[in-house]
C-alpha positions as CSV (number, residue, x, y, z in Angstrom):
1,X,23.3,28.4,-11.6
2,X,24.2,32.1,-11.0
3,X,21.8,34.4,-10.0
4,X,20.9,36.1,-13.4
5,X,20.4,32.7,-14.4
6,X,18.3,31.4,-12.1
7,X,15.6,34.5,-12.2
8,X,15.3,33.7,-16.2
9,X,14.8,30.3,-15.1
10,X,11.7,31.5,-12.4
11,X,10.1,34.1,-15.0
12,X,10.8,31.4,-17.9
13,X,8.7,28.7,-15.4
14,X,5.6,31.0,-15.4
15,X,4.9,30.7,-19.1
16,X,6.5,27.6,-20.5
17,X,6.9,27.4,-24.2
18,X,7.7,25.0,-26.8
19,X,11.0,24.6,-28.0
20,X,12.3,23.2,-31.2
21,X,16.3,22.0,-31.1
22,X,17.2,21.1,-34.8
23,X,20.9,19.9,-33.5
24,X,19.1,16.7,-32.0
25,X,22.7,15.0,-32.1
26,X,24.7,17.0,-30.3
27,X,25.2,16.1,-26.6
28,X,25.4,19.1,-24.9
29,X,21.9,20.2,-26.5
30,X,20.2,16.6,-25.3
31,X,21.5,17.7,-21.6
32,X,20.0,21.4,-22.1
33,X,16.8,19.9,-23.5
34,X,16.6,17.5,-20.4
35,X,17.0,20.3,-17.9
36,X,14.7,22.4,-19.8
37,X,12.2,19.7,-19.3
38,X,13.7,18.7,-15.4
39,X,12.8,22.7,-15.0
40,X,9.7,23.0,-16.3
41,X,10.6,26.0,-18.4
42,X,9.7,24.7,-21.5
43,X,8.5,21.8,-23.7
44,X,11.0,20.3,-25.6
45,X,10.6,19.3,-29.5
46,X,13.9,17.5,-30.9
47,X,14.3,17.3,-34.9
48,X,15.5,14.0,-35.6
49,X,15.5,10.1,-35.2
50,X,14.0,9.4,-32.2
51,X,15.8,6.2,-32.0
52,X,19.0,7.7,-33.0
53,X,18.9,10.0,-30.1
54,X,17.7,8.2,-27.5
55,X,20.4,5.7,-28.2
56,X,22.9,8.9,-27.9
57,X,21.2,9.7,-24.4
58,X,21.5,6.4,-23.2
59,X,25.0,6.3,-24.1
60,X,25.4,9.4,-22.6
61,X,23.6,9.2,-19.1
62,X,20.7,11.8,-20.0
63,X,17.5,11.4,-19.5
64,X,15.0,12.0,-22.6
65,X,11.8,11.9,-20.5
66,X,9.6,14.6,-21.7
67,X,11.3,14.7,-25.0
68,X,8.9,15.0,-28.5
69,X,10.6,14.4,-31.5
70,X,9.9,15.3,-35.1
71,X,12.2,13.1,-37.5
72,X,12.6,15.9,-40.8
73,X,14.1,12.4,-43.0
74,X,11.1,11.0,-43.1
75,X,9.2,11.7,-46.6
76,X,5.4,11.7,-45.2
77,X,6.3,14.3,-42.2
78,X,7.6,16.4,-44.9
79,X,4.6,15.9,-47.1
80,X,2.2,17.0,-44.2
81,X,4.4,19.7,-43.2
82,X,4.4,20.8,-46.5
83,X,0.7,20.8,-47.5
84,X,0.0,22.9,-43.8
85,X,2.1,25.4,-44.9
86,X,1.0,26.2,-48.7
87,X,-2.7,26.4,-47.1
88,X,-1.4,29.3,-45.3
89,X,2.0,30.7,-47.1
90,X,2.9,30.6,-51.1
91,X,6.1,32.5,-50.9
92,X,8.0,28.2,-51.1
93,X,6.1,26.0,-53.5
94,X,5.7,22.4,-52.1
95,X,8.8,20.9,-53.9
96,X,10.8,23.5,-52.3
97,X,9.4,22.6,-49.1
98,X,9.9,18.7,-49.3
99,X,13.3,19.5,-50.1
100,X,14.2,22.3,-48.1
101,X,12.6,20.6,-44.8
102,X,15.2,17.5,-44.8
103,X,17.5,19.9,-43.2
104,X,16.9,20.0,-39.5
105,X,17.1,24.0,-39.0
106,X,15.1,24.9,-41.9
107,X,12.5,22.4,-40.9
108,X,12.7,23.9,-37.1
109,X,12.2,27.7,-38.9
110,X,8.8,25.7,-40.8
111,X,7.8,24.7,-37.9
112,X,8.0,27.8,-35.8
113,X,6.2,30.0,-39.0
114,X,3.3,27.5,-38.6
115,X,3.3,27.9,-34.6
116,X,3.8,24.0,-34.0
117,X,6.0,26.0,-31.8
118,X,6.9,28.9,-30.2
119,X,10.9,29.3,-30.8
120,X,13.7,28.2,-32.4
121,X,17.2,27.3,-30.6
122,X,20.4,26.3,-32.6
123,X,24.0,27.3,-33.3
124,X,25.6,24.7,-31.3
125,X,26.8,23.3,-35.0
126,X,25.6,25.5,-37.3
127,X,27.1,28.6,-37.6
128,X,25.7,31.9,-36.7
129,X,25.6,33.1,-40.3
130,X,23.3,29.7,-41.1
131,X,21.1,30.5,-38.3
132,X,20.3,34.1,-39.1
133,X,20.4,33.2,-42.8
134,X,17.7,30.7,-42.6
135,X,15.4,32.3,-40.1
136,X,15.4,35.4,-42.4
137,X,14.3,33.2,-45.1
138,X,11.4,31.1,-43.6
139,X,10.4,33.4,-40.5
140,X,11.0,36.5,-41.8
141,X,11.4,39.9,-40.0
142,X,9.4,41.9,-37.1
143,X,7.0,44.9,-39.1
144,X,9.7,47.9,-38.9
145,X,13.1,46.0,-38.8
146,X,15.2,46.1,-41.6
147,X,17.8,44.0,-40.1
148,X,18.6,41.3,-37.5
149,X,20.3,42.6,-34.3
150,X,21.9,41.2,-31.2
151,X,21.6,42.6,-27.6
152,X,23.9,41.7,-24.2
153,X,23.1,42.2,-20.8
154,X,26.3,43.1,-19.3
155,X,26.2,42.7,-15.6
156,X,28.7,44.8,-14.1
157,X,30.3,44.6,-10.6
158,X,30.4,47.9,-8.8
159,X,28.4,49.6,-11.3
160,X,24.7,51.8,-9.7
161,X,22.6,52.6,-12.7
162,X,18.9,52.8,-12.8
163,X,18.5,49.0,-13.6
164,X,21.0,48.3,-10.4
165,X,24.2,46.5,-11.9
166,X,22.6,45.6,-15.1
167,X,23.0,47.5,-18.6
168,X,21.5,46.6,-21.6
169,X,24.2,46.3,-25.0
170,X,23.8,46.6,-28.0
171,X,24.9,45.1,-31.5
172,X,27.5,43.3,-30.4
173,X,27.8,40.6,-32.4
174,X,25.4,40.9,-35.9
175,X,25.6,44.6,-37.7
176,X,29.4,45.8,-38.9
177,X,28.2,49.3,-40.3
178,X,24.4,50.2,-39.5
179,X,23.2,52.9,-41.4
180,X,20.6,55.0,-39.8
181,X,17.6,52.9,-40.6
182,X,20.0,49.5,-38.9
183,X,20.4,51.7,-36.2
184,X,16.7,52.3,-35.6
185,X,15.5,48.9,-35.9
186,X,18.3,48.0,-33.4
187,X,17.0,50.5,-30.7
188,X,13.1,49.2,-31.4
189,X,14.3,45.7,-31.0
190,X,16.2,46.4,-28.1
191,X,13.8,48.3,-26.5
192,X,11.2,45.5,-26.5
193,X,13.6,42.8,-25.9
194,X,14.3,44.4,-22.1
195,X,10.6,44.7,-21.7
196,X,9.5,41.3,-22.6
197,X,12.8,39.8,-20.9
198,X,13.8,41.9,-18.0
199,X,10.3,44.0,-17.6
200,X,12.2,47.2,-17.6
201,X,10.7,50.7,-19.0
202,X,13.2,50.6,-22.0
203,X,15.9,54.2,-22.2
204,X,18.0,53.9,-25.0
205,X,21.1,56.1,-25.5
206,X,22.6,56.0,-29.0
207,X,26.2,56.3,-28.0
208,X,28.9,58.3,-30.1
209,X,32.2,60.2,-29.8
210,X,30.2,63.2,-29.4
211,X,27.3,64.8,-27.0
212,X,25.0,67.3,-28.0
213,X,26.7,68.2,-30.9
214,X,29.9,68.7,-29.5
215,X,31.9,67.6,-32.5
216,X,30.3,67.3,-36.1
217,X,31.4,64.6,-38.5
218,X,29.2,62.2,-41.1
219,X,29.2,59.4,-39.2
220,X,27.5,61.7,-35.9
221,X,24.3,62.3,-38.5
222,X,23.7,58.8,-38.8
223,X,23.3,58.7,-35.6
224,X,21.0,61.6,-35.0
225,X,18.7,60.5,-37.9
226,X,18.4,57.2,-36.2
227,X,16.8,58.8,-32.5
228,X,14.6,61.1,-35.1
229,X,13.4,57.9,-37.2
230,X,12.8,55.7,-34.1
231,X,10.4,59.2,-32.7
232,X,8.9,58.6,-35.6
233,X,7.8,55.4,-35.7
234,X,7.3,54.7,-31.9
235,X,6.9,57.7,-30.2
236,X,6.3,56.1,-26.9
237,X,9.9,55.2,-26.4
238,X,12.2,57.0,-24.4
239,X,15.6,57.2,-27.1
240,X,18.2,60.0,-27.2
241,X,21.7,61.0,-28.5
242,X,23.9,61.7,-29.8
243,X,25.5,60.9,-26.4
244,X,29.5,59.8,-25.0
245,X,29.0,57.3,-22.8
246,X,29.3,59.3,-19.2
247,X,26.6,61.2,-21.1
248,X,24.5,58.6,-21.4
249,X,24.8,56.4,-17.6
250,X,26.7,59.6,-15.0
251,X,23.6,62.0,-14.0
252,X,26.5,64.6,-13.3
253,X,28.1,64.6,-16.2
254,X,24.7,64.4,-17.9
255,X,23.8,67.7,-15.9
256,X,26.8,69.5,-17.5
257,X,26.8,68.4,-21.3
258,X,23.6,67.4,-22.3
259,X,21.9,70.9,-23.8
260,X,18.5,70.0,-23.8
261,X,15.7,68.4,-21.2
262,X,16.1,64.6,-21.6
263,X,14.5,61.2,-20.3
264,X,17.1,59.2,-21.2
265,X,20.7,61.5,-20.3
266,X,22.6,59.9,-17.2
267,X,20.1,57.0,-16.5
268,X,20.1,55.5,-19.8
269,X,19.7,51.2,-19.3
270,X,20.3,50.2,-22.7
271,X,23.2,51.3,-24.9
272,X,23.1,51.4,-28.5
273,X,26.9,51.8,-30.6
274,X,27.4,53.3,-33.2
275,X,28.9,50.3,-34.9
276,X,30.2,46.7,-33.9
277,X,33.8,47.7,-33.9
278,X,32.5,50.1,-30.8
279,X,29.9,47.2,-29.5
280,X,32.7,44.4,-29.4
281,X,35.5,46.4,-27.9
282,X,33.3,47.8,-25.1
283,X,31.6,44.8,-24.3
284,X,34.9,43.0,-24.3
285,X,36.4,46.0,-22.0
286,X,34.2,45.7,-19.3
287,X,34.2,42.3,-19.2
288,X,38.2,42.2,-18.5
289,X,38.6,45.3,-16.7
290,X,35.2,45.3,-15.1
291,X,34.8,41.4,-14.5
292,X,31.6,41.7,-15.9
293,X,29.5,38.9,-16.7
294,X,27.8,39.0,-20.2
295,X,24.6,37.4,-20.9
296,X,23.3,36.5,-24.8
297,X,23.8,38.0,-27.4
298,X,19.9,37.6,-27.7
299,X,19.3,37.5,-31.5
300,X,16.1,40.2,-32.0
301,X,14.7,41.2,-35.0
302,X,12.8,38.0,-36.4
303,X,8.7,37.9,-36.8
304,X,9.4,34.4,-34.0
305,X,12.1,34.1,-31.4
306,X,15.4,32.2,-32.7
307,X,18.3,31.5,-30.2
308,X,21.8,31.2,-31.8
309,X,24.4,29.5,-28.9
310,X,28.1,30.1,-29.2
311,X,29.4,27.1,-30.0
312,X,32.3,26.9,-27.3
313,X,29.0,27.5,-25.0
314,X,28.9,25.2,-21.8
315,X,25.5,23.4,-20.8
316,X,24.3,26.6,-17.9
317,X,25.4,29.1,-20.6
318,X,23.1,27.1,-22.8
319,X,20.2,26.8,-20.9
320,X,20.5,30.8,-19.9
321,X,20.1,31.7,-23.2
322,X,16.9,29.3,-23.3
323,X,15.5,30.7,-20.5
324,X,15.7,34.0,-22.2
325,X,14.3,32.9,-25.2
326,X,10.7,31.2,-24.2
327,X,10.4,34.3,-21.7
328,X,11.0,36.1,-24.7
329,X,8.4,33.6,-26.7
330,X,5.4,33.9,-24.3
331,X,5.9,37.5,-24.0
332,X,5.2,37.6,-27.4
333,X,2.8,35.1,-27.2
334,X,0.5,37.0,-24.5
């Protein structure tokens, strides 16, 4: 494991939390589930046959000690899931339930909005779409986000910002066109993603084509109505803009355009694009020409945390994101 990896993997081992894998078929997930366990990062909660997938571990060399299982087919573990769930929610009846908990991600989202446990990963098979889809149905939303959102840590050779070689990116991967309100709720998640996962003292830059005012076009007011809504809502956070992006990470160049006394100008550690045309060209950029390593996209935004894997992921990918996610889960946790 690389080095970024292996530190999620220490801070995850401090506060191990309980992870439910709804793709209980799917090899690659049975070997990150068993070095989950063989790590001690995390307790591991498989939906499916138990049978079945042990007999797909044996056949594939993996070791399913420490594995719990929770087999969704099965009518009676519906029924009691079901009954649990309209004591304490009505927005499903029970039918809807029964039927809507045979599928193994949507009874993995049940089970996380009844805290049998503490996150959610998938997307090994199901698509991202499904994944967001369903965890915005069942889970729900954090108090103040309007949208789901995605943030990268970019780790970047060379590169002497206030967080070292590490930048925080952001959306990447989830929101084409935010509006400003998108925009907001991206910063707010982002900021308390890097908290919970990285333990940093969160300063966003909203990055644009323009500093200060420089130029003036539509799209720039979206942006600066964003940094006003986010002062609104949590004034604690350090967020400014509209800022280019030498603005935003060069203290010299900060020193020359940016107008105005800022925490955030030339030592910015998270960035936040304008759109995700902007997000996936720069990540992409400095990942060729910078040979940067990209970790994530965490998915932020839901009321739980919910991991979505690229499918093409490999097993140390995998188990990165994981790491990430209970650290993220017993953050929130306490």
């Amino acid at each position: 494991m690389n080095k970024f990896i292996t530190e999620m993997a220490r801070k995850a081992k401090e506060n191990p939390q309980k992870i439910a894998f709804p793709e209980s078929l799917n090899s690659d997930i049975l070997r990150t589930a068993s070095q989950v366990v063989k790590t001690g990062i995390g307790f591991v909660l498989l939906i499916g046959n138990q049978i079945e997938i042990e007999d797909l571990s044996r056949q594939e060399g993996i070791s399913t000690e420490g594995f719990e299982y929770f087999d969704c087919k099965e009518e009676q573990n519906r029924i009691l899931l079901a009954e649990e769930y309209r004591r304490k929610y009505d927005e499903f009846t029970e039918k809807s339930i029964l039927r809507k908990a045979k599928d193994p991600v949507r009874c993995a989202m049940f089970l996380l909005k009844l805290g049998k446990v503490d996150c959610v990963a998938a997307g090994k098979e199901y698509s991202t779409g499904d994944v967001i889809f369903e965890a915005m149905s069942i889970v729900g939303l954090k108090e103040g986000v309007e949208r789901v959102s995605s943030l990268g840590i970019a780790d970047i050779p060379g590169f002497e910002g206030p967080e070292g070689t590490l930048l925080g990116l952001a959306d990447c991967a989830i929101t084409a066109q935010p509006d400003a309100a998108d925009l907001a709720g991206i910063a707010i998640s982002s900021a308390d993603t890097v908290r919970t996962l990285l333990g940093w003292e969160p300063r966003l830059a909203l990055l644009s084509f323009s500093t200060c005012g420089s130029a003036d076009h539509e799209s720039i007011d979206v942006i600066r109505e964003a940094v006003k809504r986010v002062q609104k809502i949590r004034p604690e956070l350090s967020i400014d803009g509209e800022f280019q992006l030498d603005s935003a990470i060069i203290p010299s160049v900060a020193a020359k355009k940016v107008k105005w006394e800022s925490k955030v100008a030339g030592k910015a550690n998270v960035l936040i694009f304008p759109n995700l045309h902007a997000g996936n060209i720069g990540v992409k950029m400095i990942q060729i020409f910078g040979k940067a390593n990209a970790y994530g996209p965490v998915l932020q935004g839901f009321a739980k945390p919910v991991c979505d894997f690229s499918r093409s992921a490999p097993v140390e990918e995998m188990f990165g994101n994981v790491a990430m996610l209970v650290i993220r889960a017993g953050g929130e946790n306490g």
